[in-house]
C-alpha positions, 0 to 999 in steps of 0.5 A, a space after each residue: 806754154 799755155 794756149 787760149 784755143 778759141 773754137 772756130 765757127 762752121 758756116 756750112 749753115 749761115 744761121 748756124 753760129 754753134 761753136 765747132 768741138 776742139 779737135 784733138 787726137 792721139 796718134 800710135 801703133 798700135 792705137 785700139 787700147 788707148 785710154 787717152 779719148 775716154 780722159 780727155 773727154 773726162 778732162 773736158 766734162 771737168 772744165 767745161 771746155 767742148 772738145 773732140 779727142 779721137 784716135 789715129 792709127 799711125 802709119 810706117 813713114 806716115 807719121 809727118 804726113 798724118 800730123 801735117 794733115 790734121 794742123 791743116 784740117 783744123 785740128 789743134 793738138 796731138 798726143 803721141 804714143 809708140 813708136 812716134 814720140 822720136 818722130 814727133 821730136 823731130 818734126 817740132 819747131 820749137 820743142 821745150 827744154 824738157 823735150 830737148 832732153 828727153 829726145 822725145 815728144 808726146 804732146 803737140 799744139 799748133 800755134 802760127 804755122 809752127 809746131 810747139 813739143 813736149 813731153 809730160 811723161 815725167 810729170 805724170 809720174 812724179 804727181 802720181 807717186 806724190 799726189 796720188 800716193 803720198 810718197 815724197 822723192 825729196 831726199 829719199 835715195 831712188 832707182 830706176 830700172 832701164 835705159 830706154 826712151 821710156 826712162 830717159 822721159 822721166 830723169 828730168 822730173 824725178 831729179 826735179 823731185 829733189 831726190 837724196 840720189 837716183 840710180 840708173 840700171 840697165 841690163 846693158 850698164 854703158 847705156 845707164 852710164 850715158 844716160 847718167 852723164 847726160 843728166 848729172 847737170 841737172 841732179 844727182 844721178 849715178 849708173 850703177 851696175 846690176 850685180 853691184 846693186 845689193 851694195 846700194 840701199 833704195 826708198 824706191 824702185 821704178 821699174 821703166 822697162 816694158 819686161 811687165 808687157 811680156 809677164 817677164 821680169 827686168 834682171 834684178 837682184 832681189 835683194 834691192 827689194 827687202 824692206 823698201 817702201 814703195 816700187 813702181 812699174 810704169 806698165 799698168 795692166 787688169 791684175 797686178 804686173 808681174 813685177 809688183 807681186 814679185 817686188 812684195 813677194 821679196 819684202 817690198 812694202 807697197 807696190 803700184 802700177 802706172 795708171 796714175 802716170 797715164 792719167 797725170 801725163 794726159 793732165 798735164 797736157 791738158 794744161 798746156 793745151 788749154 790752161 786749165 788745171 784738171 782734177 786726175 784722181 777722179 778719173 784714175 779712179 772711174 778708168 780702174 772699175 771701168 777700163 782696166 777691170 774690163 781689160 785683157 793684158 798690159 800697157 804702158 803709162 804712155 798711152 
């Protein structure tokens, strides 16, 4: 649902009848690393629409309070980063359809007193592995790595994509196989156990664990990776993840992190907050010479 946000008018000058910035904000904890005000101001220099994006550290408990406090102040919508996003689901009046799968939210927006969810992670993905790397999901047989929040935020898109089948792993197989049955009415999707894995052939690997975040990697067979097309880790970091090297070090064709993913997600919340399509390569392209080339460590696409 797209929202026409009009910019109020400040009146502490009578003669100062300048438009007042959007207020947005992206609220987590840990919040210092977020790209997400250096997009969107990227974002709003694109479509011409004056806004203010900041960044809010979250507190333990904290998180209602924070939200109410900004709709009160005038502020007109929220990202949301870990460890929020369940929070954030469950503080929404009127989530999407989307968001009521995933159990999680990373995007807010205020309209008549109610609070309005949804969850643009799968999205991300899915245009940044087609748009960006021209790498199609339609009837291409796909495997998922995890069965976290993370994962759980993308099965809805990817399924969308269309694919042959997705495969969900997990270290611990009964939480794959919940997640499997909670989505097999949207697609086909199957959990498969890890050491069963090299009886299955893949077009593509994504890894959804954070394993990349601590330079480990998730428990699976290296087998899954011989003369595969294309893997994906949903971490982005300065170098290579871990898991990209150790994918094309097993045969892997091409290995990507999750940059795109990051800046596609944001995309699509700018959609929904002003109904303005925005251009995602060229800032995928300005964060990695500017940000991530000057960046210790790792992330997540979701912050």
């Amino acid at each position: 649902m797209a929202q026409d946000f009009t910019a109020t008018m400040t009146m502490s000058d009578p003669f100062d009848f300048k438009p007042k910035p959007l207020q947005f904000t992206v609220i987590g904890n840990p919040i210092e690393h977020s790209l997400s005000p250096q997009i969107h101001q990227q974002f709003s220099q694109q479509s011409n629409i004056k806004l203010e994006y900041t960044k809010t550290l979250g507190e333990p408990g904290g998180f209602n309070q924070a939200v109410q406090h900004f709709m009160a102040s005038g502020g007109k919508g929220l990202n949301v980063t870990v460890p929020f996003k369940l929070e954030a689901y469950a503080l929404c009046d009127q989530p999407s359809e989307r968001a009521r799968l995933a159990g999680a939210v990373n995007t807010l927006w205020f309209d008549a007193g109610e609070i309005y969810g949804d969850v643009t992670d799968g999205i991300g993905l899915v245009r940044d592995i087609e748009r960006n790397h021209g790498v199609s999901i339609k009837d291409r047989r796909v495997l998922i790595i995890g069965a976290g929040g993370a994962v759980r935020g993308v099965l809805q898109a990817l399924l969308d994509a269309g694919p042959q089948e997705l495969i969900v792993c997990n270290r611990t197989h009964g939480k794959a196989l919940d997640l499997a049955e909670l989505f097999v009415s949207h697609g086909p999707i199957r959990a498969v156990e890890m050491k069963l894995l090299p009886e299955e052939s893949f077009d593509i690997v994504i890894n959804g664990t954070a394993a990349s975040l601590g330079n480990a990697l998730p428990a699976v067979p290296a087998d899954v990776f011989h003369e595969l097309n294309f893997v994906y880790d949903m971490m982005y970091a300065q170098q290579p993840t871990i898991f990209m090297k150790w994918a094309l070090n097993q045969g892997a064709k091409k290995a990507v992190d999750g940059l795109g993913m990051l800046v596609e997600q944001a995309a699509a919340g700018f959609e929904i907050w002003h109904g303005v399509k925005v251009q995602a390569a060229p800032v995928i392209a300005a964060l990695r010479q500017n940000y991530c080339s000057h960046t210790d460590g790792s992330s997540s696409a979701g912050k």
